[in-house]
C-alpha positions as CSV (number, residue, x, y, z in Angstrom):
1,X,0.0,0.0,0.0
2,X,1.0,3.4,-0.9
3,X,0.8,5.8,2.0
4,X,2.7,8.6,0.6
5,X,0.6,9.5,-1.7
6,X,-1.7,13.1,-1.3
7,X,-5.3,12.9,-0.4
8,X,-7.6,13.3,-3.5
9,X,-9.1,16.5,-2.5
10,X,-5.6,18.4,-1.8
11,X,-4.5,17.5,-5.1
12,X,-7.7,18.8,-6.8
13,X,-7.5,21.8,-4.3
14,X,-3.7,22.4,-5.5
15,X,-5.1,21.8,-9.2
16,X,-7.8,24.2,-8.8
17,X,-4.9,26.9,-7.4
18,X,-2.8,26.1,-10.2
19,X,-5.6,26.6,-12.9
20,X,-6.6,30.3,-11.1
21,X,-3.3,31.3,-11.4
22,X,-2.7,31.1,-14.8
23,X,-6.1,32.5,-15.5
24,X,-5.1,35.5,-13.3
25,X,-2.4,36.0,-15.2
26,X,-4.1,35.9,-18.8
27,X,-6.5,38.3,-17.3
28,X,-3.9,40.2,-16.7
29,X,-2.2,40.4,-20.1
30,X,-6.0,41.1,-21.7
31,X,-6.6,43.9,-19.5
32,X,-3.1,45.0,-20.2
33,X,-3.6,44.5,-23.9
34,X,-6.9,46.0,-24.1
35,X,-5.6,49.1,-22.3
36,X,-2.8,49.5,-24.9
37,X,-5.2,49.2,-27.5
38,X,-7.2,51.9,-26.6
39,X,-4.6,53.8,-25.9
40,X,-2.7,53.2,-29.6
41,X,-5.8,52.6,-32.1
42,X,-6.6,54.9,-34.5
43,X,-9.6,57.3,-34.9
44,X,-11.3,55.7,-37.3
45,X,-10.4,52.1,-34.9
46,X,-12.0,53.6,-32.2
47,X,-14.3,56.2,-32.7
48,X,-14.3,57.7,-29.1
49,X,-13.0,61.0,-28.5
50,X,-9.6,61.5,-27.6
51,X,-10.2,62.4,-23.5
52,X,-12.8,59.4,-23.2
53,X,-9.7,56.8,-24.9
54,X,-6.7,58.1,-22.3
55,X,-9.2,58.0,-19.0
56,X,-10.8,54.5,-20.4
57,X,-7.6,52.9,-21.8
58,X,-5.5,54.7,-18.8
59,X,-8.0,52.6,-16.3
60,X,-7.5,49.6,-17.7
61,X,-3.9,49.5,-17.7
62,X,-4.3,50.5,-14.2
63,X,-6.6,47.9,-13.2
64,X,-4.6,45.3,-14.7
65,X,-1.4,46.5,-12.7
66,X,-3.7,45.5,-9.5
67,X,-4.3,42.8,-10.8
68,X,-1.0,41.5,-11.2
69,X,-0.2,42.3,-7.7
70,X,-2.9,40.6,-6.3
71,X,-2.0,37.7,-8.2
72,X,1.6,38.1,-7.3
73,X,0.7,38.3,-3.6
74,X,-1.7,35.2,-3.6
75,X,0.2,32.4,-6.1
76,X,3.5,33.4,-6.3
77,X,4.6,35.5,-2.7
78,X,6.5,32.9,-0.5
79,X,5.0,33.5,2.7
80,X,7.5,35.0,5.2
81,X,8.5,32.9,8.6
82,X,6.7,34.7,10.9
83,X,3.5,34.8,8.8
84,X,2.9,31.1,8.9
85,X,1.1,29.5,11.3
């Protein structure tokens, strides 16, 4: 018998961690990319005037720094010694 091995719901927990993180981090790339966008495209791309496309495209770049950072903190932050328990 194998006793090593990782109860079945730890794994599916660490699987589930695993799949949010990398969908954390595509988010972040589409906000990211989406900011840019609006920021970059063309009049005739985009036909929003120019103050509307820097507040809108300015929001979402910042909204997708946040999100990196949150996603930073949660999946990839080493907890330090004296913050585990």
């Amino acid at each position: 018998m194998n006793y090593s091995r990782r109860p079945q719901r730890q794994r599916q927990e660490n699987a589930y961690g695993n799949i949010m993180k990398y969908i954390s981090l595509l988010m972040v790339l589409l906000y990211f990319g989406f900011g840019l966008y609006i920021l970059l495209s063309s009049p005739q791309q985009i036909p929003f005037p120019k103050e509307f496309k820097y507040i809108l495209g300015g929001l979402l770049l910042f909204y997708g720094f946040i999100r990196f950072v949150r996603a930073y903190q949660q999946y990839f932050k080493k907890p330090r010694r004296d913050e585990e328990e």
